[in-house]
Structures are given as structure tokens and as C-alpha cells.
N, C-alpha and C positions, 0 to 999 in steps of 0.2 A: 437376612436373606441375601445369597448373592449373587447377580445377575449378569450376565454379559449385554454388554451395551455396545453395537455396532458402531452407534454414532461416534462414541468416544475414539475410538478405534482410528476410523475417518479423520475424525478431526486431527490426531495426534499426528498423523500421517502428513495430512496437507500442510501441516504448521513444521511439520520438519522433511522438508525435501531434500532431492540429491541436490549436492553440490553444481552437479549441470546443469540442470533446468530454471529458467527462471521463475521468481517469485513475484506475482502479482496482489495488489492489494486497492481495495474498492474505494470510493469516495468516502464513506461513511469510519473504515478503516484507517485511510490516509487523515481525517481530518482528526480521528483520538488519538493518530501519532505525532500529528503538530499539535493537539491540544486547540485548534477552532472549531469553527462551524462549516461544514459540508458547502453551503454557499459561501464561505470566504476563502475555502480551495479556489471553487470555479472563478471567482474573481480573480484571484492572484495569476490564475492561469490564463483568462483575458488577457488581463492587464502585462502578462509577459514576466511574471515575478516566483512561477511556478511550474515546474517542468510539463511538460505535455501528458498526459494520460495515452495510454494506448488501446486501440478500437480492437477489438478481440472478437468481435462477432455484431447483429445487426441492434442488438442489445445490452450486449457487455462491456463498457468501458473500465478499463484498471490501469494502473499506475505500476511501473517495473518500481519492485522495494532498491534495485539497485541506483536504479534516477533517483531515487527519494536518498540515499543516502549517500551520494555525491553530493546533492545539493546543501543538506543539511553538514556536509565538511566545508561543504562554499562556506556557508553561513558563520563558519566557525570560524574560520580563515578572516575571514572579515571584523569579526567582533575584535579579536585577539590585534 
């Protein structure tokens, strides 16, 4: 049986944006793409070791994916 699924749809869209807009990504998101835990973001972001999130509304905090993948060339830069 074959059905149209909206969501998929959505989702397909969100994960591939235009090239101008930027892309935001959630705490739970940010921490499966360094591979921690959701509170050892927030720590590292204390402690000055992890780029700032940015406040998007009075409940939405997200992470620009291009902060995230500056840092992660830092990191690279450094190991090498």
C-alpha cells in the first residue's frame, strides 16, 4: 500500500536547505554530532571550550551548524 507521508516530505526539506539561510541544530543534535552527552555540551560551553549557542526565541536555543564546523577545523588544526 502506498501512502504519502507529509512528514517525510518536511523533514527532507529542513535537512536540505538553501545555501543562504542558515542551518541550526538543537542540543541533543549537536551532542550525536560530537558523539557526548547533551550536558557535556553545556559544560564545555561554560567552561569556554565550545562555541556559544544562539537564543532564537524565549524557548529555542540552537547552535549555527556553521559555528560547529569552524570549531571542529579548529580541532583538526590542532591535533595535526
Amino acid at each position: 500500500m502506498l501512502t504519502s507521508n507529509r512528514h517525510d516530505t518536511r523533514l527532507s526539506r529542513m535537512e536540505s536547505p538553501s545555501l543562504d539561510s542558515p542551518v541550526f541544530l538543537s542540543a541533543p543534535k549537536v551532542a550525536r554530532r560530537e558523539d557526548v552527552s547533551v550536558p557535556t555540551i553545556w559544560r564545555w560551553v561554560r567552561q569556554g571550550r565550545f562555541p556559544a549557542p544562539v537564543k532564537l526565541g524565549e524557548n529555542c536555543t540552537r547552535w549555527r551548524l556553521s559555528d560547529l564546523e569552524r570549531w571542529e577545523a579548529e580541532r583538526r588544526e590542532v591535533a595535526s
